[in-house]
Jmol script that loads the backbone (N, CA, C; Angstrom):
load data "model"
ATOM      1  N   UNK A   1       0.611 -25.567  19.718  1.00  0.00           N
ATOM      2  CA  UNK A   1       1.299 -24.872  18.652  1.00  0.00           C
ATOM      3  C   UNK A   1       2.021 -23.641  19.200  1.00  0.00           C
ATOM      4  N   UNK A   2       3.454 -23.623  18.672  1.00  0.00           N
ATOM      5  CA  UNK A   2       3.781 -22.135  19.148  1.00  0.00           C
ATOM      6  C   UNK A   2       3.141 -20.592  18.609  1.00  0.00           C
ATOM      7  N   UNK A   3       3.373 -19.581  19.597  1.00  0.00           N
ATOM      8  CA  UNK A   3       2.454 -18.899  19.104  1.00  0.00           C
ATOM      9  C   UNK A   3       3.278 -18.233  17.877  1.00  0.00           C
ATOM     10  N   UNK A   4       4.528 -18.606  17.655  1.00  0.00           N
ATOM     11  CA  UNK A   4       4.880 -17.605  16.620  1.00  0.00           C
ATOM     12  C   UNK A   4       3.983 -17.900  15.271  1.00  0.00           C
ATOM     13  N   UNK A   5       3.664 -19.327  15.468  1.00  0.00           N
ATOM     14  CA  UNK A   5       2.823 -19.664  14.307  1.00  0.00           C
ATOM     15  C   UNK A   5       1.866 -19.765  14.187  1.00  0.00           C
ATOM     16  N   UNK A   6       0.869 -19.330  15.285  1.00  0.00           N
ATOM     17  CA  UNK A   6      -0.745 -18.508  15.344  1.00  0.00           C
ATOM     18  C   UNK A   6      -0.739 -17.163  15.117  1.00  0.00           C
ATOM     19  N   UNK A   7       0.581 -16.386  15.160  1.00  0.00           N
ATOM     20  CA  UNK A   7       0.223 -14.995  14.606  1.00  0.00           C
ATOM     21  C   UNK A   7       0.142 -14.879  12.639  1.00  0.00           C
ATOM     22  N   UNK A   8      -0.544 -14.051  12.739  1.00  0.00           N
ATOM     23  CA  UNK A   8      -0.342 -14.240  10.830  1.00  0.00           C
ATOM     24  C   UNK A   8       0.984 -13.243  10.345  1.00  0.00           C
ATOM     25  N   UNK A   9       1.378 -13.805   9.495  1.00  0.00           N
ATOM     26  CA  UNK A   9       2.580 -13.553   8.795  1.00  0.00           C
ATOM     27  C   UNK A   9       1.747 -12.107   8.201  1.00  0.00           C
ATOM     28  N   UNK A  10       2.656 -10.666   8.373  1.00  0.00           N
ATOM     29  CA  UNK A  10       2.472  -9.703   8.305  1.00  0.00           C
ATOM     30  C   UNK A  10       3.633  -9.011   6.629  1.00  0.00           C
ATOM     31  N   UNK A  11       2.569  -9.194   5.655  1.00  0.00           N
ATOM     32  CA  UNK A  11       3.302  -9.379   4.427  1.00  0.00           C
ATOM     33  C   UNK A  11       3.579  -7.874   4.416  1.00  0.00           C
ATOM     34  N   UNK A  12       4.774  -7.917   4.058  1.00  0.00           N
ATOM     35  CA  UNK A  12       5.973  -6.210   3.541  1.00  0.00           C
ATOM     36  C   UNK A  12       5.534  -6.347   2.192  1.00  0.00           C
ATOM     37  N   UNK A  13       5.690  -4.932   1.569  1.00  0.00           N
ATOM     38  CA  UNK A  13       6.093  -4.588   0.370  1.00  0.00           C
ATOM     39  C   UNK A  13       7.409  -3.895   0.023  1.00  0.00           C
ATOM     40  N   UNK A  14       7.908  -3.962  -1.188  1.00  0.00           N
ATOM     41  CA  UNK A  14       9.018  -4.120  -1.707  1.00  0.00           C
ATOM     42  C   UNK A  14       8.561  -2.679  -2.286  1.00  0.00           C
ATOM     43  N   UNK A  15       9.160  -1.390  -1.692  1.00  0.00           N
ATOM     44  CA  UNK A  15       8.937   0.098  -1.991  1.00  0.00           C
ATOM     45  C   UNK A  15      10.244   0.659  -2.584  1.00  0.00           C
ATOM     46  N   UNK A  16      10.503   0.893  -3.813  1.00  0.00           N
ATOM     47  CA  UNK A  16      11.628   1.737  -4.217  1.00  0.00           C
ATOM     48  C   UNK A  16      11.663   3.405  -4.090  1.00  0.00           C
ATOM     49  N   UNK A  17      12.331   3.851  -3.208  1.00  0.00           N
ATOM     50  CA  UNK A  17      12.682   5.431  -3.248  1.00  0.00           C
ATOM     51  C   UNK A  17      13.796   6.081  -3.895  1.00  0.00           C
ATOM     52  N   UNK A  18      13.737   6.987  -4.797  1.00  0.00           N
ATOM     53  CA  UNK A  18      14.811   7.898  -4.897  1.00  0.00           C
ATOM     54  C   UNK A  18      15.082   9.109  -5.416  1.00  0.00           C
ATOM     55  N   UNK A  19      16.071   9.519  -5.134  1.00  0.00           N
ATOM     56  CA  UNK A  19      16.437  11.298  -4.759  1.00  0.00           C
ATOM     57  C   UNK A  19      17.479  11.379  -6.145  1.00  0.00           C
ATOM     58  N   UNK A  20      17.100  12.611  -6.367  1.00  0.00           N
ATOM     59  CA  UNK A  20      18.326  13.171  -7.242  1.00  0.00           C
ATOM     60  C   UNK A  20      18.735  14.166  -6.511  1.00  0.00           C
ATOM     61  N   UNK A  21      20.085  14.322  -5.974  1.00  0.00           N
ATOM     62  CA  UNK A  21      20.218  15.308  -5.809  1.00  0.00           C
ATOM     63  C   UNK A  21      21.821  14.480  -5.952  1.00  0.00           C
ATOM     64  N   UNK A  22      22.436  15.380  -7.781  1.00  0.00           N
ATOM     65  CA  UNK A  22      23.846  15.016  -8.379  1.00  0.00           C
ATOM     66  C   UNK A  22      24.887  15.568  -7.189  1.00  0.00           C
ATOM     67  N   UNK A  23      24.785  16.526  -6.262  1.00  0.00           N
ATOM     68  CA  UNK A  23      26.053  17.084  -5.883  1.00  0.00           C
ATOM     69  C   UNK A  23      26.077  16.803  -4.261  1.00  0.00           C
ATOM     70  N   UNK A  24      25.549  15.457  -4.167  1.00  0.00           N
ATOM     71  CA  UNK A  24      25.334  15.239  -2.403  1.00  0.00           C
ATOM     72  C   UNK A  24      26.498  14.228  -2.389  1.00  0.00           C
ATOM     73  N   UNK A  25      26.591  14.062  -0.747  1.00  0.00           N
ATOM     74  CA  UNK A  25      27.911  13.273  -0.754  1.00  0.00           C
ATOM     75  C   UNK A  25      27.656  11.574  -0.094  1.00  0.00           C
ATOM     76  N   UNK A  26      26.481  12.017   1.168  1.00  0.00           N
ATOM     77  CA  UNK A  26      25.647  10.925   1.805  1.00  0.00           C
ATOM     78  C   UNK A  26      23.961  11.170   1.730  1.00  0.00           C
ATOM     79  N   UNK A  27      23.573  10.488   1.251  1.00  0.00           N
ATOM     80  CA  UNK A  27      22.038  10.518   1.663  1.00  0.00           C
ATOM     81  C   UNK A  27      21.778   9.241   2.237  1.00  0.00           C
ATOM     82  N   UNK A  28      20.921   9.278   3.425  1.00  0.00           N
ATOM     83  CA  UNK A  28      20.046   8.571   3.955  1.00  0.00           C
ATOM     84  C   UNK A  28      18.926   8.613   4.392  1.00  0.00           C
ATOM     85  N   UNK A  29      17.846   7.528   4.256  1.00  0.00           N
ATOM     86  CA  UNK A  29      16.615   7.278   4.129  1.00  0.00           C
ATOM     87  C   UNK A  29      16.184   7.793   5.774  1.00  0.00           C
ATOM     88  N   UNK A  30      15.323   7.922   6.351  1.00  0.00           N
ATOM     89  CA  UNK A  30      15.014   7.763   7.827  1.00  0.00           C
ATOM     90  C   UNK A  30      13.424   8.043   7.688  1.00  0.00           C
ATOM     91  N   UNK A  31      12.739   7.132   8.601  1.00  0.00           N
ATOM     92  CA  UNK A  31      11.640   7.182   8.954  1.00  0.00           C
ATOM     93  C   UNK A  31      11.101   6.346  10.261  1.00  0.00           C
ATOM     94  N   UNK A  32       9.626   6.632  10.147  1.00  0.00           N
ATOM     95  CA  UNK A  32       9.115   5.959  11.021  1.00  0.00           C
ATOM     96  C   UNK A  32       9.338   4.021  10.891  1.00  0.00           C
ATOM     97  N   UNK A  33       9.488   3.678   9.894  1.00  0.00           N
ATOM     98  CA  UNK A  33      10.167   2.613   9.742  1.00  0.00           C
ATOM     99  C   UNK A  33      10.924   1.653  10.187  1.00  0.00           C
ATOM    100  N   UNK A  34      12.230   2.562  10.452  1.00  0.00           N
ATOM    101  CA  UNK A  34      13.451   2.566  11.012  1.00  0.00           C
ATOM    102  C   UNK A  34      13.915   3.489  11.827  1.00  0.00           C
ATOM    103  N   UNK A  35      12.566   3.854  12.947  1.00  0.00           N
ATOM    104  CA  UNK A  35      12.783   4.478  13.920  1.00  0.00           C
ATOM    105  C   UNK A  35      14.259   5.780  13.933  1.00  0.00           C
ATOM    106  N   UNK A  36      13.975   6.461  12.557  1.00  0.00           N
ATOM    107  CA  UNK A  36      14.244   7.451  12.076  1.00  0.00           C
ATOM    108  C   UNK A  36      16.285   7.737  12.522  1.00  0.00           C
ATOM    109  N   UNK A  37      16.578   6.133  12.544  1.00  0.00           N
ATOM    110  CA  UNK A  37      17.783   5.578  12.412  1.00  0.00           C
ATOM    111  C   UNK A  37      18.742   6.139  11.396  1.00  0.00           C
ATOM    112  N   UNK A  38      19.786   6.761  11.629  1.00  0.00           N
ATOM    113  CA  UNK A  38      21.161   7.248  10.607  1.00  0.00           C
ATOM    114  C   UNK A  38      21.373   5.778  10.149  1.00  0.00           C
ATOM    115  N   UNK A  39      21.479   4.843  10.746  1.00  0.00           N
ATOM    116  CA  UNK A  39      22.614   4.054  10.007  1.00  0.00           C
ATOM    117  C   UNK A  39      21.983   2.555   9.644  1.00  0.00           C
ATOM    118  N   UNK A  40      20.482   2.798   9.837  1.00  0.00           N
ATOM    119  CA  UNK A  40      19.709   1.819   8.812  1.00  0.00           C
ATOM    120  C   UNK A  40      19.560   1.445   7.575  1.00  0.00           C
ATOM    121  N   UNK A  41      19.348   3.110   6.656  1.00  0.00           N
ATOM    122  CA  UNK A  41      19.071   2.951   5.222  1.00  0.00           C
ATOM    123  C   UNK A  41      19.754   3.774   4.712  1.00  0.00           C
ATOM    124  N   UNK A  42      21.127   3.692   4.714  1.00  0.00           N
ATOM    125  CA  UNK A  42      21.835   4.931   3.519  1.00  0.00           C
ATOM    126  C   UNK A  42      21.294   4.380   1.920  1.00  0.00           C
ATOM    127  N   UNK A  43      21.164   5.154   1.365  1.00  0.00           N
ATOM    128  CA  UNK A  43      21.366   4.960   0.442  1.00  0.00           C
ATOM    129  C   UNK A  43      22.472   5.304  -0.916  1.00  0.00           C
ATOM    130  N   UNK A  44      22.196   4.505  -2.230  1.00  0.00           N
ATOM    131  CA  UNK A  44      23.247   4.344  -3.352  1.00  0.00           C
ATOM    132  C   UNK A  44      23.337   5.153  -4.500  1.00  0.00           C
ATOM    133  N   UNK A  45      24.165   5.576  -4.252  1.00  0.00           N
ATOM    134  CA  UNK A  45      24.123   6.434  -5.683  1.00  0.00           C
ATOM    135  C   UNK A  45      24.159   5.540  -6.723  1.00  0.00           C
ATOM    136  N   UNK A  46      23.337   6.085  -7.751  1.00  0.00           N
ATOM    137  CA  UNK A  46      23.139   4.916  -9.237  1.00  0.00           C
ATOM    138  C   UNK A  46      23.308   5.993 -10.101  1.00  0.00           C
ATOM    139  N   UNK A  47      22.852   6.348 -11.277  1.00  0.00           N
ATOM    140  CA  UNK A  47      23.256   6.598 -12.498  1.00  0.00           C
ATOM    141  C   UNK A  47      22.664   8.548 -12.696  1.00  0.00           C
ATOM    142  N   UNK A  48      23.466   9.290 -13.133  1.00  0.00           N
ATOM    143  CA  UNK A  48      22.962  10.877 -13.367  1.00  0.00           C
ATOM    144  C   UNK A  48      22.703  11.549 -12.031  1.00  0.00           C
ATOM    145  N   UNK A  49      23.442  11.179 -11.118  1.00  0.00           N
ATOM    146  CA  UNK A  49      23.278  11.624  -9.613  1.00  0.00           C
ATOM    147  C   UNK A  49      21.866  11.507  -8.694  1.00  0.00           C
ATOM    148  N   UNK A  50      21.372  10.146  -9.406  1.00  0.00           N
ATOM    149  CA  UNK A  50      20.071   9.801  -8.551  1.00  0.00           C
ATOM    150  C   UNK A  50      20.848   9.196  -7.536  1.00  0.00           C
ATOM    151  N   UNK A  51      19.673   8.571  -6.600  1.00  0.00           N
ATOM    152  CA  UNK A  51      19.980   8.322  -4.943  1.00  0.00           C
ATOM    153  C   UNK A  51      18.922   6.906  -5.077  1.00  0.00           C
ATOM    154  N   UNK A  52      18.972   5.917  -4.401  1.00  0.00           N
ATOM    155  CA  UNK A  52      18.050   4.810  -4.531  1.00  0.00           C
ATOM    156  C   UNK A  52      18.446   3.889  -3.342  1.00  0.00           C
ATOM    157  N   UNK A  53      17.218   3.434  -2.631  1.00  0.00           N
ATOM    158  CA  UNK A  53      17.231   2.856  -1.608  1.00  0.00           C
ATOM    159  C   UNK A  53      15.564   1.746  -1.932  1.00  0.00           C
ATOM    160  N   UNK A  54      15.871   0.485  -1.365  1.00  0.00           N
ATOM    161  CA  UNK A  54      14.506  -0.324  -1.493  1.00  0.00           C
ATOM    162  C   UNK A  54      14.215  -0.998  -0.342  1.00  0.00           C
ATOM    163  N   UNK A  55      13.392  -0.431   0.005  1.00  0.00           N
ATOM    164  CA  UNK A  55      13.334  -1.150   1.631  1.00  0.00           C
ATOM    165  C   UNK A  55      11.930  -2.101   1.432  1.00  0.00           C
ATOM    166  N   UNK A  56      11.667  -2.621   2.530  1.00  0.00           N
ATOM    167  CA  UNK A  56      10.135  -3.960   3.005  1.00  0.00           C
ATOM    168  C   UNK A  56       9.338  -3.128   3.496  1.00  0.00           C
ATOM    169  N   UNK A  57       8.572  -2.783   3.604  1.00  0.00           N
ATOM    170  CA  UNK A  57       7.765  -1.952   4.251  1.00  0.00           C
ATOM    171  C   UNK A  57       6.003  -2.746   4.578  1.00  0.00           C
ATOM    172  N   UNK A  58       5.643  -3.023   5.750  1.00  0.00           N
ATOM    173  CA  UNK A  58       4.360  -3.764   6.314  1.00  0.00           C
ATOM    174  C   UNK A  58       3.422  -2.963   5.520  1.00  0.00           C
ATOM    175  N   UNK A  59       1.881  -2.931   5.448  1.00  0.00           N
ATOM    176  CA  UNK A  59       1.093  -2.368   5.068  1.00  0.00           C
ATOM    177  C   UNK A  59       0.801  -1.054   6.158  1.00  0.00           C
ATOM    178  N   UNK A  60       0.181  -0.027   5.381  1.00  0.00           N
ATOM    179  CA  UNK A  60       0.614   1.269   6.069  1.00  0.00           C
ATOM    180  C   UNK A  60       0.587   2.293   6.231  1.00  0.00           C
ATOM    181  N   UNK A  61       0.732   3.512   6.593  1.00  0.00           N
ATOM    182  CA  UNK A  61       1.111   4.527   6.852  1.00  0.00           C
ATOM    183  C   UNK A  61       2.331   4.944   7.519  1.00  0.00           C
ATOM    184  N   UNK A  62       3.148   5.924   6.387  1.00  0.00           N
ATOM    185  CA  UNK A  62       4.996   5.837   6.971  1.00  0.00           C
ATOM    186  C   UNK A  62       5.496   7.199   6.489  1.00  0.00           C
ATOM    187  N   UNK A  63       5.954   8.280   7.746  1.00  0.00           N
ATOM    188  CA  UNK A  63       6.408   9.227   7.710  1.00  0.00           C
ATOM    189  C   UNK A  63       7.346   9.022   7.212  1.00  0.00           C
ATOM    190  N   UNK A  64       8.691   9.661   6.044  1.00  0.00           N
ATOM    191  CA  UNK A  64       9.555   9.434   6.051  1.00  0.00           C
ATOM    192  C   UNK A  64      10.466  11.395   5.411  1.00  0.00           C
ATOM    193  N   UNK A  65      12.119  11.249   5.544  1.00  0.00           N
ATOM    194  CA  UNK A  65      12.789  12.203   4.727  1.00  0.00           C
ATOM    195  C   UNK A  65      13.823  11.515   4.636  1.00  0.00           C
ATOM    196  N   UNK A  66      14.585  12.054   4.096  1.00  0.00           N
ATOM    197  CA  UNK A  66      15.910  12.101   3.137  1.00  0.00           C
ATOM    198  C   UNK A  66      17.183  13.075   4.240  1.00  0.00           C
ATOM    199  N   UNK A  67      17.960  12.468   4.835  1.00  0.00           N
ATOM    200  CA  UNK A  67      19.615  13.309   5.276  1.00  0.00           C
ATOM    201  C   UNK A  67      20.314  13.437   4.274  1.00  0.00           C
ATOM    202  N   UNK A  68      20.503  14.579   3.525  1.00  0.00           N
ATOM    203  CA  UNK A  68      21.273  14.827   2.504  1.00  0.00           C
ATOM    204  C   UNK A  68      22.304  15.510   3.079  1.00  0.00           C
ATOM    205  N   UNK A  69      23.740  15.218   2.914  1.00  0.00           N
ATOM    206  CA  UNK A  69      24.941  15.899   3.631  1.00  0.00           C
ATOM    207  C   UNK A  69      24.598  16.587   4.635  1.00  0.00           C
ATOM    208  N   UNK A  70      23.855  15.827   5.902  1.00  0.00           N
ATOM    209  CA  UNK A  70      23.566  16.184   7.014  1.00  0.00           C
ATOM    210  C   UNK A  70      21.975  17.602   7.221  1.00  0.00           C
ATOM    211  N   UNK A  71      21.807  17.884   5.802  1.00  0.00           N
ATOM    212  CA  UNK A  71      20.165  18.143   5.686  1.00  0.00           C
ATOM    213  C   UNK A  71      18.828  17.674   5.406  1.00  0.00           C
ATOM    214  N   UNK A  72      18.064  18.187   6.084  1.00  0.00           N
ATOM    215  CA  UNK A  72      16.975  17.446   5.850  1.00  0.00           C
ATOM    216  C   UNK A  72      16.100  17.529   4.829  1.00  0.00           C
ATOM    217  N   UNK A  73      15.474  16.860   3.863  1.00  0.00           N
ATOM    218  CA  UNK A  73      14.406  16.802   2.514  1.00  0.00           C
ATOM    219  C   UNK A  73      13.446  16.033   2.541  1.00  0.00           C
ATOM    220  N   UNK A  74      12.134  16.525   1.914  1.00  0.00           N
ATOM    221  CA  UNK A  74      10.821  16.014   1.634  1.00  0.00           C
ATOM    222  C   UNK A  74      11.155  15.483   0.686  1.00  0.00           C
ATOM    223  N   UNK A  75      10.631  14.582   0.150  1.00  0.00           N
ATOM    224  CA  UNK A  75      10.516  13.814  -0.843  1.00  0.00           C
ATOM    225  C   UNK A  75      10.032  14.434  -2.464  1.00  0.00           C
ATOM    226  N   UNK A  76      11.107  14.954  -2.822  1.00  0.00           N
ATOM    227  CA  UNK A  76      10.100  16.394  -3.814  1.00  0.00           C
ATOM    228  C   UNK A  76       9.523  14.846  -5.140  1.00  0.00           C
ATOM    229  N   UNK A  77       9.207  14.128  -4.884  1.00  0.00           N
ATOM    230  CA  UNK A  77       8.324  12.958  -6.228  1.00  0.00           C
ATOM    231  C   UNK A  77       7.089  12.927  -5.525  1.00  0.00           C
ATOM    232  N   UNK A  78       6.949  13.387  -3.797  1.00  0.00           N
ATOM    233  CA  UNK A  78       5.977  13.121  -3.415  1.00  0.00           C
ATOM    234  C   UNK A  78       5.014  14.232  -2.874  1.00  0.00           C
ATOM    235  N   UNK A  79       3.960  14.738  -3.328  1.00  0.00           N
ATOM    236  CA  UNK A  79       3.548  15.894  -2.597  1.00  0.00           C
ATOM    237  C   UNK A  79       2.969  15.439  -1.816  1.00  0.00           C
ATOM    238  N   UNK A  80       2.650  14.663  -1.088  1.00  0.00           N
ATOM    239  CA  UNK A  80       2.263  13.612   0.192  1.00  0.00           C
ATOM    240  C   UNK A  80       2.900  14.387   1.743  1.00  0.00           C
ATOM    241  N   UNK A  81       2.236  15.323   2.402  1.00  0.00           N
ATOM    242  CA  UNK A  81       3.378  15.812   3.898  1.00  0.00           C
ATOM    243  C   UNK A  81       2.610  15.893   4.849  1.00  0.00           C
ATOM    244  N   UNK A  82       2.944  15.825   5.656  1.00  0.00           N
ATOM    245  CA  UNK A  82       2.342  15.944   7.216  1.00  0.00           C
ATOM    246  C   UNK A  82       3.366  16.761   8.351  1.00  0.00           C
ATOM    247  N   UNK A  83       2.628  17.436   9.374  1.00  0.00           N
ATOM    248  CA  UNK A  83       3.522  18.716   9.944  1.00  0.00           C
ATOM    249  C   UNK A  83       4.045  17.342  11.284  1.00  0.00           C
ATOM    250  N   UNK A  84       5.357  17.889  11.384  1.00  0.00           N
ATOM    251  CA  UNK A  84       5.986  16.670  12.763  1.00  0.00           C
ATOM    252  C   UNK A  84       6.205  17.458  13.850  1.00  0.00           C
ATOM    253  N   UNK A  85       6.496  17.058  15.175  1.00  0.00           N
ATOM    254  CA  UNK A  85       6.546  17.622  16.192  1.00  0.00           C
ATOM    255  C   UNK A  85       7.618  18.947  16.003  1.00  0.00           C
ATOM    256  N   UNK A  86       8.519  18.945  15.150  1.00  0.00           N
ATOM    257  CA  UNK A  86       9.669  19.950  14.877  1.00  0.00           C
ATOM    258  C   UNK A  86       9.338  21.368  14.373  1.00  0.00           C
ATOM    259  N   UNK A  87       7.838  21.504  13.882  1.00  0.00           N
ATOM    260  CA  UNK A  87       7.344  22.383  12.400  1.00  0.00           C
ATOM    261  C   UNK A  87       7.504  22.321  11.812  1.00  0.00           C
ATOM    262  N   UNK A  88       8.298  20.938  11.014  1.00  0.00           N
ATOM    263  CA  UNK A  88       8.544  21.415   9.783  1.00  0.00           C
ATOM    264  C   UNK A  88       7.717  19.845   9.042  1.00  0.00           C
ATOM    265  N   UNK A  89       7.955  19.219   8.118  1.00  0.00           N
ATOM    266  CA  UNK A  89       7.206  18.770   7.342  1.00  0.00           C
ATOM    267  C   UNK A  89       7.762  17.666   6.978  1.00  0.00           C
ATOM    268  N   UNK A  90       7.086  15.696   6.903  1.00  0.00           N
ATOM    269  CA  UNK A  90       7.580  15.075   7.257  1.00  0.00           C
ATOM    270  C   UNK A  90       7.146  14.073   5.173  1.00  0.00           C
ATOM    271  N   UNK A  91       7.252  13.434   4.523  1.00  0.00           N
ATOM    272  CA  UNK A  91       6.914  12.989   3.265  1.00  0.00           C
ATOM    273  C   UNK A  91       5.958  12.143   4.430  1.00  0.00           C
ATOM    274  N   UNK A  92       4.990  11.886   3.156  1.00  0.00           N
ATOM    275  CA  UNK A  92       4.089  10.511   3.955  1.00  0.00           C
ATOM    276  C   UNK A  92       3.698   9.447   2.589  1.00  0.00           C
ATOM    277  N   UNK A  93       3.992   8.010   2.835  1.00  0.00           N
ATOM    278  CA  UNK A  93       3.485   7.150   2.021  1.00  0.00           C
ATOM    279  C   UNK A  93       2.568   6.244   2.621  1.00  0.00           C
ATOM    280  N   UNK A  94       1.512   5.604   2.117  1.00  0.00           N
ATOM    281  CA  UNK A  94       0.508   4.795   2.447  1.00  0.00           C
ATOM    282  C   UNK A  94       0.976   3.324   1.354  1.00  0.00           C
ATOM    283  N   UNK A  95       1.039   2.115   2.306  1.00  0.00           N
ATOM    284  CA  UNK A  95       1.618   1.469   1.326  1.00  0.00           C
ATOM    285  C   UNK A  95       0.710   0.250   1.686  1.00  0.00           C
ATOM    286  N   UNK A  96      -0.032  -0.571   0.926  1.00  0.00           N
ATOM    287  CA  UNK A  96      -1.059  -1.845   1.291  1.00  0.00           C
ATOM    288  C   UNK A  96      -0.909  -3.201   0.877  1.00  0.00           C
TER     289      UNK A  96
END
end "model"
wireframe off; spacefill off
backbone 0.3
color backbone group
């Protein structure tokens, strides 16, 4: 048998995030995820100047912030943080 099909299928969850912030121009998602990648997860502006992105995410533990017109944001829905090599403070979700 090949081994791709002795490893077990490593089920994602389907995680919705999003930001309000009405007067931004780009936001994007970045995390440990997506190896904290610009041009993985931008996300969409939808309705009253929210921000929304839905990514797969494995079961977990996952640093993540928000690039808002080239600044950086915690996740203010989440009081969830952890300090990152930078000092400053990274959102954290646990997802199973």
């Amino acid at each position: 048998m090949p081994k791709e099909r002795l490893q077990k299928k490593i089920k994602r969850r389907r995680v919705t995030l999003t930001l309000k912030a009405p007067k931004a121009k780009v936001v994007i998602l970045m995390g440990d995820f997506n190896k904290w990648n610009a041009k993985t997860h931008p996300m969409k502006r939808i309705k009253g100047g929210v921000w929304e992105k839905i990514v797969m995410l494995p079961p977990g533990r996952h640093e993540y912030k928000f690039l808002v017109d080239g600044n950086w944001w915690t996740d203010p829905n989440n009081d969830q943080t952890c300090y990152n090599c930078f000092g400053t403070q990274n959102s954290v979700m646990v997802t199973s």
